[in-house]
C-alpha atoms as one frame of an Amber mdcrd trajectory, in Angstrom:
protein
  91.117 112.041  73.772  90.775 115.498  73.398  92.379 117.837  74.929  90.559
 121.484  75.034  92.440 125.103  76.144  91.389 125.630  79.866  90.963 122.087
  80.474  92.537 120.419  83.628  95.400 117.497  82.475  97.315 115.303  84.142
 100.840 114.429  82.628 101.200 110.999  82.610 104.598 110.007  80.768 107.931
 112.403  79.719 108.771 111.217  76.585 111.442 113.893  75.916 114.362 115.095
  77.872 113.745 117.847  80.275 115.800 119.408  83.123 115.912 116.984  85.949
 114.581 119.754  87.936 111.325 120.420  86.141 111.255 116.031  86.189 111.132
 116.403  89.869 108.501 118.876  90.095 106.268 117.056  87.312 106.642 113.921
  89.882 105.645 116.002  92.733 102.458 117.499  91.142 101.789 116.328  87.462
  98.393 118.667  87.501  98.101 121.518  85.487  96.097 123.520  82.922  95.788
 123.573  79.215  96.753 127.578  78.398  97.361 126.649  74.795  98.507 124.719
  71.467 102.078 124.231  70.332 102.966 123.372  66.677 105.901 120.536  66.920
 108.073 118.768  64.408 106.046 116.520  61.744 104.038 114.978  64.567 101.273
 117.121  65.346  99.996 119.316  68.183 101.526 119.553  71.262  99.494 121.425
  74.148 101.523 124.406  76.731 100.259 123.403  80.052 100.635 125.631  83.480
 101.824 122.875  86.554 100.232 123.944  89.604 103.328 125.489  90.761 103.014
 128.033  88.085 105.727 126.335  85.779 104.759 126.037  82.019 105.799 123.195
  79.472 104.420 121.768  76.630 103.523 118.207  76.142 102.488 115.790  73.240
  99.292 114.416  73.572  99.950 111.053  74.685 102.105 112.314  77.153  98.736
 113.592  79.016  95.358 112.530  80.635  92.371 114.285  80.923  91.879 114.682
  84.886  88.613 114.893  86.541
């Protein structure tokens, strides 16, 4: 998959902790846009995506889905 800046995503899986608030509002409405790359830990790229309800968090790929 790849996974472009500006590019609509769907987040799929959590595979770290977060706030169970920002949990709830991923389950709600897990659109959102690719605004940009995030250099993580010895595993890669992870990507900063904007949730619909304006709320930014970054993601590792495989946490995410290309939406159409």
């Amino acid at each position: 998959m790849a996974i472009e800046i500006g590019q609509k995503v769907k987040v799929c899986r959590i595979r770290d902790r977060m706030p169970e608030n920002v949990v709830k509002k991923i389950k709600q409405n897990p659109f959102g846009t690719v605004e940009d790359y995030k250099m993580v830990d010895g595993s890669g790229v992870g990507f900063v995506v904007k949730l619909d309800d304006n709320l930014s968090t970054w993601f590792f790929e495989d946490e995410l889905e290309t939406a159409s």
